[in-house]
MARRO-657471 format. One line per field, with one value per residue (C-alpha): residue number from 1; residue in three letters; z, x, y. Coordinates in steps of 0.25 Angstrom, whole numbers. Each point is the difference from the previous one (the first is absolute). Example, Ala and Ser with C-alpha at 12.3 -4.5 7.8 and 13.67 -1.06 7.14 Angstrom:
BEGIN
sedren (1,2)
mivex (ALA,SER)
c3 (31,-2)
c1 (49,6)
c2 (-18,14)
***
This chain:
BEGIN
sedren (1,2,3,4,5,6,7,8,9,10,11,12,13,14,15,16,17,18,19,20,21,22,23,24,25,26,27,28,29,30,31,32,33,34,35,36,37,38,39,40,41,42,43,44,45,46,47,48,49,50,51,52,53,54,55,56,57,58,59,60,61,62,63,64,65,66,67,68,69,70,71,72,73,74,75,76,77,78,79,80,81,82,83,84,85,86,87,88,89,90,91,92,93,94,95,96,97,98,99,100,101,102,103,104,105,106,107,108,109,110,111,112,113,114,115,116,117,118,119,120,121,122,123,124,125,126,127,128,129,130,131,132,133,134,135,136,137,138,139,140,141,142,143,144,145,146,147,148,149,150,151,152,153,154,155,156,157,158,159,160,161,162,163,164,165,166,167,168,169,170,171,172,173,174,175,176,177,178,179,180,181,182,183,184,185,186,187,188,189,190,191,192,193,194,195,196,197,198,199,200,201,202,203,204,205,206,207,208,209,210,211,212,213,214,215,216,217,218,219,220,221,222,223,224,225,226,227,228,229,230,231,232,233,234,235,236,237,238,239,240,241,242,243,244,245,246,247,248,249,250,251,252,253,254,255,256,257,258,259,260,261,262,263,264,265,266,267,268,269,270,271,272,273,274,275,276,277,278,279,280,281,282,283,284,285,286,287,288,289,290,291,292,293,294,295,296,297,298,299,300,301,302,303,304,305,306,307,308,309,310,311,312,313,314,315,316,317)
mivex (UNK,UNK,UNK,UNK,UNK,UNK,UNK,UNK,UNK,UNK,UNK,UNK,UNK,UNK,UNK,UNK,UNK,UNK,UNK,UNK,UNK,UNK,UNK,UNK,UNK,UNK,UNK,UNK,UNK,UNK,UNK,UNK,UNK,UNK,UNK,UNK,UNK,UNK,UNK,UNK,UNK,UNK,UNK,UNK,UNK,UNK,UNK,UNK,UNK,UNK,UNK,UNK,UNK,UNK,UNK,UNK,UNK,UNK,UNK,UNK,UNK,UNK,UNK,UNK,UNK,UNK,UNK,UNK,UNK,UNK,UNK,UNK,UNK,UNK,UNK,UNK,UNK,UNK,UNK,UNK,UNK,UNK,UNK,UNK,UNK,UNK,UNK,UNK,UNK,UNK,UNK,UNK,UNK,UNK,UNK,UNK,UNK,UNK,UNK,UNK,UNK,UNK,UNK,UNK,UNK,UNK,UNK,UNK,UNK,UNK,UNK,UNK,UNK,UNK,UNK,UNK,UNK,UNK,UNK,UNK,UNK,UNK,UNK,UNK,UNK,UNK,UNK,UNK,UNK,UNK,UNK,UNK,UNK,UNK,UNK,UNK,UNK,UNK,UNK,UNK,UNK,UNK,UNK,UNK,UNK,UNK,UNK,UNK,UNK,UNK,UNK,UNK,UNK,UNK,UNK,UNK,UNK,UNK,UNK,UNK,UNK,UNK,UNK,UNK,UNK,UNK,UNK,UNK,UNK,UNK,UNK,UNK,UNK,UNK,UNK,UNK,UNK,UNK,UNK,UNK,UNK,UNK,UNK,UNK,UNK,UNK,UNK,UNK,UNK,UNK,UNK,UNK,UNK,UNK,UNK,UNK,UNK,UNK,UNK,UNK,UNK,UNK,UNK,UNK,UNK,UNK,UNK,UNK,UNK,UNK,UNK,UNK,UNK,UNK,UNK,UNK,UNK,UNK,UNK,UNK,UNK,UNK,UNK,UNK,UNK,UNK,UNK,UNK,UNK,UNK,UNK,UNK,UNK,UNK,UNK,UNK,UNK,UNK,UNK,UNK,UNK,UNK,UNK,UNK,UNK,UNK,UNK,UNK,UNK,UNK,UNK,UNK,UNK,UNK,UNK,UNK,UNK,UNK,UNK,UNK,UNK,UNK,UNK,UNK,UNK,UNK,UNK,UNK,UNK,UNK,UNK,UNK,UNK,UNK,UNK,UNK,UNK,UNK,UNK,UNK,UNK,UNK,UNK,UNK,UNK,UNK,UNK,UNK,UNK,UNK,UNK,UNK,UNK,UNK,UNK,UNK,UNK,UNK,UNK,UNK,UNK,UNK,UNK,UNK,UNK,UNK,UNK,UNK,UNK,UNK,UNK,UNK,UNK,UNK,UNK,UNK,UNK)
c3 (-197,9,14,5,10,-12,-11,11,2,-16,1,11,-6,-3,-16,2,-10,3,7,11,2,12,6,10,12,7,11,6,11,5,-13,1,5,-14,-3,0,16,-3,-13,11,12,2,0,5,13,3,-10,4,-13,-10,-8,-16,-6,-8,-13,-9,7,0,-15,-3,9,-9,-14,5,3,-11,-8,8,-3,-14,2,8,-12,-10,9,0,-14,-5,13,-7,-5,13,9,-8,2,15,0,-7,7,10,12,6,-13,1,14,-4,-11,7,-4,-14,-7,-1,-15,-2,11,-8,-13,5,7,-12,-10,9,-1,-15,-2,9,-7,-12,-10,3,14,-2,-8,11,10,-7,-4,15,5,-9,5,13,-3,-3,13,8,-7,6,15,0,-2,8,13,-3,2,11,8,-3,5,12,4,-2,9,11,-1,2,12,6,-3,8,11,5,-4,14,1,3,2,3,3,10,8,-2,11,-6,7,-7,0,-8,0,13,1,-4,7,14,-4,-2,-10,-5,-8,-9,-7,-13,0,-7,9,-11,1,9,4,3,10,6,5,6,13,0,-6,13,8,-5,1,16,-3,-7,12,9,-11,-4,-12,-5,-10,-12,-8,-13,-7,-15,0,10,-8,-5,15,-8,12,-4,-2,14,5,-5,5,14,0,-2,8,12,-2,-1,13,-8,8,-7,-9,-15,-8,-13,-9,-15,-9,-9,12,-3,11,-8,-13,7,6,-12,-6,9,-8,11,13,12,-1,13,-1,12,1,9,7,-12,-9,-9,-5,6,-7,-8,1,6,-7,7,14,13,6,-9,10,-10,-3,13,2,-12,4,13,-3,-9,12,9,-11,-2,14,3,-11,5,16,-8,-7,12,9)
c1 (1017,13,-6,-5,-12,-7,2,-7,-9,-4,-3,-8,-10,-14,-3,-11,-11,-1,11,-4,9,5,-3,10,-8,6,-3,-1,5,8,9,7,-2,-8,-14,-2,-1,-12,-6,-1,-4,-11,10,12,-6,-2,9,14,11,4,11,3,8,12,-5,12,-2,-14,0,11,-8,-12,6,7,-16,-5,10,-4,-14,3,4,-11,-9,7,-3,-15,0,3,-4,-5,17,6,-9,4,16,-2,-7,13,10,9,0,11,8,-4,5,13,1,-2,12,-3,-6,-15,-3,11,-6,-14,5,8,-14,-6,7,3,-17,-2,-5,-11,-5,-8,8,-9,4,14,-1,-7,9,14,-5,-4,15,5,-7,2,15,-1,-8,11,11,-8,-3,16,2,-11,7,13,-6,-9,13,7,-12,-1,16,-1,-11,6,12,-7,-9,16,3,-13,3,11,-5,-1,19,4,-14,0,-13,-6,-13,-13,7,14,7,10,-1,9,2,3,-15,1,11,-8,-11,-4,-9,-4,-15,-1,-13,0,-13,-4,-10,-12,0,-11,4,14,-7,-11,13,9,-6,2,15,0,-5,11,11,-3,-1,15,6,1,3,13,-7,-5,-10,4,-11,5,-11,6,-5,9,12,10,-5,-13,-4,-13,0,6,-9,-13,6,2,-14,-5,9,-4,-15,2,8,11,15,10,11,-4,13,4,11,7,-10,11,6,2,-14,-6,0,-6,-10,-3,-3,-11,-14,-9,-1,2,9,9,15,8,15,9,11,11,-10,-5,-16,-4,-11,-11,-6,-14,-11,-11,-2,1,-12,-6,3,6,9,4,1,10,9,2,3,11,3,3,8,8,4,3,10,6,2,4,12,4,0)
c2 (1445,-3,3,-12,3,12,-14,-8,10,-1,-15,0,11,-4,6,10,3,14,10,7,15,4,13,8,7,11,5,16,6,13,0,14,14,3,2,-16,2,9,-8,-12,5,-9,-13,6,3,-16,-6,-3,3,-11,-2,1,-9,3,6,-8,-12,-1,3,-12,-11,7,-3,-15,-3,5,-9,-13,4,0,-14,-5,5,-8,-12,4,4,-14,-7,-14,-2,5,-9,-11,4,2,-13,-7,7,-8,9,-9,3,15,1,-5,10,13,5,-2,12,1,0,-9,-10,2,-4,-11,-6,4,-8,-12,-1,3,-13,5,14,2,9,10,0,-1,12,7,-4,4,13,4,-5,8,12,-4,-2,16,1,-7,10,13,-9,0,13,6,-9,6,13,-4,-6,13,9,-11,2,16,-1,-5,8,11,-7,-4,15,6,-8,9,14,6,-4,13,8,14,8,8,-1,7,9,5,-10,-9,-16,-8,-16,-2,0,-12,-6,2,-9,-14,5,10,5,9,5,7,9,14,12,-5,-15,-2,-16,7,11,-13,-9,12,-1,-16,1,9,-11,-10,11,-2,-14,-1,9,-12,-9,8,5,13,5,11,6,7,9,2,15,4,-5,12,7,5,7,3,-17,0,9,-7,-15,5,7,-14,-9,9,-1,-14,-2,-6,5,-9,6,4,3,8,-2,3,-6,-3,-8,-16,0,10,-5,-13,7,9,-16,-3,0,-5,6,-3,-9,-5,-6,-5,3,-10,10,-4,11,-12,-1,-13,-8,4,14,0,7,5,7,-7,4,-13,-12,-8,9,4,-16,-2,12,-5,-13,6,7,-9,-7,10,2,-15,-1,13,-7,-13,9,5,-11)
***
Protein backbone atom coordinates (compact mmCIF):
# COMPACT_ATOMS: atom_id res chain seq x y z
CA UNK A 1 0.00 0.00 0.00
CA UNK A 2 1.31 3.39 -1.24
CA UNK A 3 0.05 5.86 1.68
CA UNK A 4 2.63 5.91 3.90
CA UNK A 5 0.81 6.75 7.40
CA UNK A 6 -2.29 3.65 6.69
CA UNK A 7 1.21 1.15 5.93
CA UNK A 8 2.56 2.42 9.25
CA UNK A 9 -0.60 1.98 10.72
CA UNK A 10 -0.36 -1.88 9.49
CA UNK A 11 2.76 -2.49 11.22
CA UNK A 12 2.06 -1.23 14.11
CA UNK A 13 -1.12 -3.46 14.75
CA UNK A 14 -1.30 -5.98 17.51
CA UNK A 15 -2.69 -9.57 15.63
CA UNK A 16 -5.81 -10.21 17.68
CA UNK A 17 -7.25 -13.63 18.39
CA UNK A 18 -10.70 -12.59 18.03
CA UNK A 19 -12.43 -9.61 15.79
CA UNK A 20 -14.55 -7.41 17.44
CA UNK A 21 -17.45 -5.47 15.01
CA UNK A 22 -18.24 -2.14 15.20
CA UNK A 23 -21.46 -0.94 15.62
CA UNK A 24 -22.83 2.62 14.30
CA UNK A 25 -25.12 4.40 17.02
CA UNK A 26 -27.38 7.09 15.77
CA UNK A 27 -28.93 9.31 17.59
CA UNK A 28 -33.01 10.91 17.49
CA UNK A 29 -34.26 13.99 17.35
CA UNK A 30 -36.69 16.38 15.35
CA UNK A 31 -35.73 14.81 11.85
CA UNK A 32 -38.60 16.35 9.63
CA UNK A 33 -42.16 17.49 9.63
CA UNK A 34 -43.32 13.60 9.37
CA UNK A 35 -44.85 11.31 11.80
CA UNK A 36 -41.29 10.55 13.28
CA UNK A 37 -42.03 13.96 15.31
CA UNK A 38 -44.97 12.05 16.76
CA UNK A 39 -43.38 8.24 16.96
CA UNK A 40 -40.68 10.23 19.32
CA UNK A 41 -42.34 12.56 21.35
CA UNK A 42 -41.07 11.23 24.47
CA UNK A 43 -37.20 12.22 23.23
CA UNK A 44 -37.72 14.84 21.08
CA UNK A 45 -39.04 16.96 23.79
CA UNK A 46 -35.35 16.97 25.71
CA UNK A 47 -33.12 15.61 23.02
CA UNK A 48 -31.36 18.20 20.70
CA UNK A 49 -31.24 16.82 16.75
CA UNK A 50 -28.13 14.83 15.29
CA UNK A 51 -26.94 14.40 12.12
CA UNK A 52 -26.61 11.40 9.60
CA UNK A 53 -23.76 10.91 7.76
CA UNK A 54 -23.69 10.68 4.10
CA UNK A 55 -25.23 7.49 3.06
CA UNK A 56 -22.43 6.79 -0.08
CA UNK A 57 -19.78 7.56 2.14
CA UNK A 58 -20.55 5.88 5.08
CA UNK A 59 -21.18 2.85 3.06
CA UNK A 60 -17.47 3.15 1.26
CA UNK A 61 -15.54 3.79 4.61
CA UNK A 62 -17.87 0.45 5.59
CA UNK A 63 -16.56 -1.77 2.72
CA UNK A 64 -12.50 -0.21 3.11
CA UNK A 65 -13.11 -1.61 6.83
CA UNK A 66 -14.50 -4.64 6.14
CA UNK A 67 -11.57 -5.30 3.65
CA UNK A 68 -8.85 -4.47 6.37
CA UNK A 69 -10.82 -6.85 8.73
CA UNK A 70 -10.33 -9.47 6.29
CA UNK A 71 -6.74 -8.90 6.63
CA UNK A 72 -6.37 -8.65 10.21
CA UNK A 73 -8.29 -12.17 10.13
CA UNK A 74 -5.66 -13.54 8.12
CA UNK A 75 -3.25 -12.40 10.65
CA UNK A 76 -5.28 -14.04 13.48
CA UNK A 77 -6.15 -17.12 11.53
CA UNK A 78 -2.27 -18.24 11.13
CA UNK A 79 -1.19 -16.11 14.22
CA UNK A 80 1.84 -18.61 15.32
CA UNK A 81 3.58 -17.58 11.29
CA UNK A 82 2.85 -13.94 11.51
CA UNK A 83 4.10 -13.33 14.95
CA UNK A 84 7.12 -15.00 13.91
CA UNK A 85 7.35 -12.56 10.63
CA UNK A 86 6.50 -9.43 12.65
CA UNK A 87 9.24 -10.64 14.96
CA UNK A 88 11.77 -10.66 12.02
CA UNK A 89 10.75 -7.80 10.44
CA UNK A 90 13.41 -4.86 10.39
CA UNK A 91 11.08 -1.89 11.11
CA UNK A 92 13.98 0.52 10.35
CA UNK A 93 14.10 -1.15 6.90
CA UNK A 94 10.00 -0.96 6.82
CA UNK A 95 10.13 2.50 7.41
CA UNK A 96 12.12 3.20 4.74
CA UNK A 97 10.17 1.20 2.44
CA UNK A 98 6.82 2.79 2.89
CA UNK A 99 6.61 3.66 -0.58
CA UNK A 100 6.82 0.11 -1.47
CA UNK A 101 3.62 -1.84 -2.06
CA UNK A 102 2.37 -3.66 0.77
CA UNK A 103 2.23 -7.33 -0.47
CA UNK A 104 5.23 -6.70 -2.28
CA UNK A 105 7.04 -5.51 1.01
CA UNK A 106 5.71 -8.89 2.79
CA UNK A 107 7.05 -11.12 0.38
CA UNK A 108 10.23 -9.33 0.13
CA UNK A 109 10.46 -9.74 4.30
CA UNK A 110 9.35 -12.99 3.61
CA UNK A 111 11.87 -14.43 1.57
CA UNK A 112 14.88 -12.35 2.88
CA UNK A 113 13.83 -14.76 6.35
CA UNK A 114 13.03 -18.09 4.68
CA UNK A 115 15.85 -19.59 6.18
CA UNK A 116 13.80 -18.97 9.34
CA UNK A 117 10.24 -20.58 8.57
CA UNK A 118 9.27 -24.17 8.40
CA UNK A 119 7.79 -24.91 4.91
CA UNK A 120 4.60 -25.15 6.45
CA UNK A 121 4.81 -21.69 7.35
CA UNK A 122 6.14 -20.51 4.37
CA UNK A 123 3.28 -21.99 2.72
CA UNK A 124 0.94 -20.25 4.99
CA UNK A 125 2.52 -16.97 4.74
CA UNK A 126 2.74 -16.87 0.79
CA UNK A 127 -0.87 -17.91 0.40
CA UNK A 128 -2.15 -15.16 2.86
CA UNK A 129 -0.02 -12.28 0.74
CA UNK A 130 -1.39 -13.47 -1.93
CA UNK A 131 -4.87 -12.86 -0.75
CA UNK A 132 -3.79 -9.70 0.77
CA UNK A 133 -2.36 -8.62 -2.45
CA UNK A 134 -6.15 -9.04 -3.81
CA UNK A 135 -7.08 -7.20 -0.78
CA UNK A 136 -4.68 -4.33 -1.29
CA UNK A 137 -6.05 -4.01 -5.22
CA UNK A 138 -9.90 -3.52 -3.65
CA UNK A 139 -8.18 -0.74 -0.67
CA UNK A 140 -6.87 1.14 -3.91
CA UNK A 141 -9.84 1.25 -5.48
CA UNK A 142 -12.18 1.76 -2.68
CA UNK A 143 -9.64 5.18 -1.81
CA UNK A 144 -10.21 6.52 -5.27
CA UNK A 145 -13.75 6.34 -4.69
CA UNK A 146 -13.50 7.45 -1.10
CA UNK A 147 -11.30 10.68 -2.33
CA UNK A 148 -13.86 11.39 -4.97
CA UNK A 149 -16.82 11.05 -2.56
CA UNK A 150 -14.57 13.23 -0.18
CA UNK A 151 -13.74 16.27 -3.14
CA UNK A 152 -17.68 16.08 -4.15
CA UNK A 153 -18.37 16.65 -0.72
CA UNK A 154 -16.71 19.63 -0.21
CA UNK A 155 -17.73 21.12 -3.46
CA UNK A 156 -21.11 20.95 -2.53
CA UNK A 157 -20.08 22.34 1.28
CA UNK A 158 -18.14 25.50 -0.80
CA UNK A 159 -21.40 25.65 -2.76
CA UNK A 160 -23.99 25.77 0.36
CA UNK A 161 -21.91 28.54 1.72
CA UNK A 162 -23.15 31.12 -0.60
CA UNK A 163 -26.87 30.05 -1.03
CA UNK A 164 -28.52 33.14 0.67
CA UNK A 165 -26.14 35.42 -2.91
CA UNK A 166 -29.11 36.93 -4.25
CA UNK A 167 -31.96 35.91 -1.73
CA UNK A 168 -35.31 36.97 -2.25
CA UNK A 169 -38.36 36.47 0.09
CA UNK A 170 -40.81 37.92 2.12
CA UNK A 171 -41.59 38.04 5.85
CA UNK A 172 -44.07 36.08 7.77
CA UNK A 173 -45.91 39.71 7.19
CA UNK A 174 -45.96 40.21 3.25
CA UNK A 175 -43.27 42.37 3.27
CA UNK A 176 -40.18 41.80 0.97
CA UNK A 177 -36.51 41.31 2.38
CA UNK A 178 -33.80 40.38 -0.15
CA UNK A 179 -29.71 40.15 0.64
CA UNK A 180 -29.41 43.20 1.79
CA UNK A 181 -30.46 41.78 4.98
CA UNK A 182 -27.39 40.63 5.25
CA UNK A 183 -25.18 43.22 4.21
CA UNK A 184 -26.40 45.31 7.41
CA UNK A 185 -25.24 42.86 9.88
CA UNK A 186 -22.10 41.73 11.36
CA UNK A 187 -23.83 38.60 11.53
CA UNK A 188 -26.49 37.25 11.03
CA UNK A 189 -28.58 33.88 12.84
CA UNK A 190 -30.61 31.94 11.17
CA UNK A 191 -32.69 29.01 12.65
CA UNK A 192 -34.28 26.35 10.70
CA UNK A 193 -37.57 25.13 12.67
CA UNK A 194 -41.01 23.47 11.68
CA UNK A 195 -44.67 24.34 13.90
CA UNK A 196 -44.39 20.51 15.43
CA UNK A 197 -40.79 20.28 16.50
CA UNK A 198 -41.21 20.71 19.95
CA UNK A 199 -37.14 21.73 20.85
CA UNK A 200 -37.72 24.27 17.94
CA UNK A 201 -40.95 25.81 19.76
CA UNK A 202 -38.95 25.40 23.74
CA UNK A 203 -35.90 27.79 22.32
CA UNK A 204 -38.04 30.63 20.35
CA UNK A 205 -38.27 32.53 23.29
CA UNK A 206 -34.37 32.47 23.97
CA UNK A 207 -33.56 32.91 20.05
CA UNK A 208 -35.72 36.17 21.05
CA UNK A 209 -33.64 36.83 23.78
CA UNK A 210 -30.34 36.78 21.70
CA UNK A 211 -32.10 38.79 18.81
CA UNK A 212 -32.03 41.89 21.56
CA UNK A 213 -28.77 40.71 22.35
CA UNK A 214 -27.41 40.92 18.53
CA UNK A 215 -29.19 44.50 18.16
CA UNK A 216 -26.33 46.07 19.98
CA UNK A 217 -23.72 44.06 18.61
CA UNK A 218 -24.64 44.98 14.80
CA UNK A 219 -26.39 41.72 14.39
CA UNK A 220 -29.69 40.22 14.02
CA UNK A 221 -31.50 37.01 14.36
CA UNK A 222 -33.85 35.29 11.38
CA UNK A 223 -36.00 32.44 11.96
CA UNK A 224 -36.96 30.32 8.91
CA UNK A 225 -39.91 27.84 9.77
CA UNK A 226 -39.78 25.34 6.49
CA UNK A 227 -43.74 25.11 6.40
CA UNK A 228 -44.05 28.54 5.50
CA UNK A 229 -42.06 28.27 2.39
CA UNK A 230 -43.96 28.68 -1.13
CA UNK A 231 -46.19 31.37 1.30
CA UNK A 232 -48.37 28.35 2.64
CA UNK A 233 -50.40 30.62 4.44
CA UNK A 234 -52.11 28.08 6.43
CA UNK A 235 -48.09 27.32 7.39
CA UNK A 236 -47.64 30.93 7.97
CA UNK A 237 -50.59 31.27 9.72
CA UNK A 238 -49.73 28.36 12.34
CA UNK A 239 -45.78 29.83 12.67
CA UNK A 240 -47.15 33.19 13.67
CA UNK A 241 -49.80 31.72 16.07
CA UNK A 242 -46.90 30.21 17.87
CA UNK A 243 -44.12 32.85 17.67
CA UNK A 244 -46.64 35.20 19.27
CA UNK A 245 -47.51 32.77 22.25
CA UNK A 246 -43.99 32.42 22.75
CA UNK A 247 -42.97 36.15 22.81
CA UNK A 248 -40.61 35.66 19.97
CA UNK A 249 -40.99 39.29 17.52
CA UNK A 250 -37.90 38.74 15.34
CA UNK A 251 -38.42 38.26 11.44
CA UNK A 252 -39.44 34.84 10.06
CA UNK A 253 -39.17 34.79 6.35
CA UNK A 254 -40.57 32.75 3.31
CA UNK A 255 -39.31 32.09 0.00
CA UNK A 256 -39.40 29.84 -3.53
CA UNK A 257 -38.56 26.47 -2.21
CA UNK A 258 -36.94 25.78 -5.50
CA UNK A 259 -34.60 28.75 -4.46
CA UNK A 260 -30.80 28.02 -4.14
CA UNK A 261 -31.87 28.63 0.07
CA UNK A 262 -34.50 26.44 -0.33
CA UNK A 263 -33.17 23.37 -1.70
CA UNK A 264 -30.73 23.82 1.15
CA UNK A 265 -33.13 24.25 3.57
CA UNK A 266 -35.33 21.37 2.10
CA UNK A 267 -31.77 19.23 2.96
CA UNK A 268 -31.92 19.91 6.51
CA UNK A 269 -32.91 16.38 8.38
CA UNK A 270 -32.41 17.60 12.04
CA UNK A 271 -34.19 20.44 13.46
CA UNK A 272 -33.38 23.15 14.77
CA UNK A 273 -30.47 23.72 13.36
CA UNK A 274 -28.92 27.40 13.62
CA UNK A 275 -26.30 28.92 10.79
CA UNK A 276 -24.65 32.49 11.04
CA UNK A 277 -24.31 34.47 7.80
CA UNK A 278 -21.39 37.21 7.81
CA UNK A 279 -22.87 40.43 5.83
CA UNK A 280 -20.98 39.00 2.29
CA UNK A 281 -24.35 36.24 2.49
CA UNK A 282 -21.78 33.34 3.14
CA UNK A 283 -22.45 30.32 5.83
CA UNK A 284 -19.82 30.79 8.34
CA UNK A 285 -18.56 27.75 10.27
CA UNK A 286 -20.39 24.57 11.25
CA UNK A 287 -24.01 24.48 11.55
CA UNK A 288 -25.29 24.07 15.21
CA UNK A 289 -27.76 21.48 16.05
CA UNK A 290 -29.84 21.76 18.89
CA UNK A 291 -31.60 24.73 20.63
CA UNK A 292 -30.02 27.48 22.66
CA UNK A 293 -32.11 27.27 25.48
CA UNK A 294 -29.20 24.25 26.33
CA UNK A 295 -26.35 26.39 27.88
CA UNK A 296 -23.83 24.77 25.89
CA UNK A 297 -25.31 25.43 23.16
CA UNK A 298 -25.98 28.98 23.72
CA UNK A 299 -22.18 29.00 24.87
CA UNK A 300 -20.92 27.72 21.41
CA UNK A 301 -23.13 29.95 19.39
CA UNK A 302 -21.83 32.84 20.97
CA UNK A 303 -18.52 32.13 20.69
CA UNK A 304 -18.95 31.71 16.91
CA UNK A 305 -20.65 35.03 17.28
CA UNK A 306 -18.33 37.08 18.63
CA UNK A 307 -15.95 35.31 15.97
CA UNK A 308 -17.73 36.19 13.30
CA UNK A 309 -18.02 39.92 14.30
CA UNK A 310 -14.25 40.44 15.18
CA UNK A 311 -13.25 39.23 11.75
CA UNK A 312 -15.92 41.43 10.22
CA UNK A 313 -14.26 44.91 12.26
CA UNK A 314 -10.87 43.37 11.17
CA UNK A 315 -12.10 43.67 7.41
CA UNK A 316 -13.07 46.84 7.73
CA UNK A 317 -10.41 48.37 9.49
Amino acid sequence: MKNKEILIMKFKKLIATTMALSMVLTFSGCTSKSSDADKNSSSTQSSTAATTKNDSSDDLNARLDALYQQENELFAKHQDAWNKFFGLMNKDAAASEMDENYADFLAKTVEANKDSFTEEELDTLNKDIEQIRGIEEEIAKLEKEISASDKSASDKSDSSSSVFSGFAGKDLDGNDVDESLFSKNAVTVVNFWFSGCKPCVAELPELNKLNETLKEMGGEVVGINTETLDDNQDGIKEAKKILEKQGASYRNLTFDSNSELGKYAGNIVAFPTTILVDRNGNIVGEPLLGGIDEQKNYDSLMKQIQSVIDADTASSK
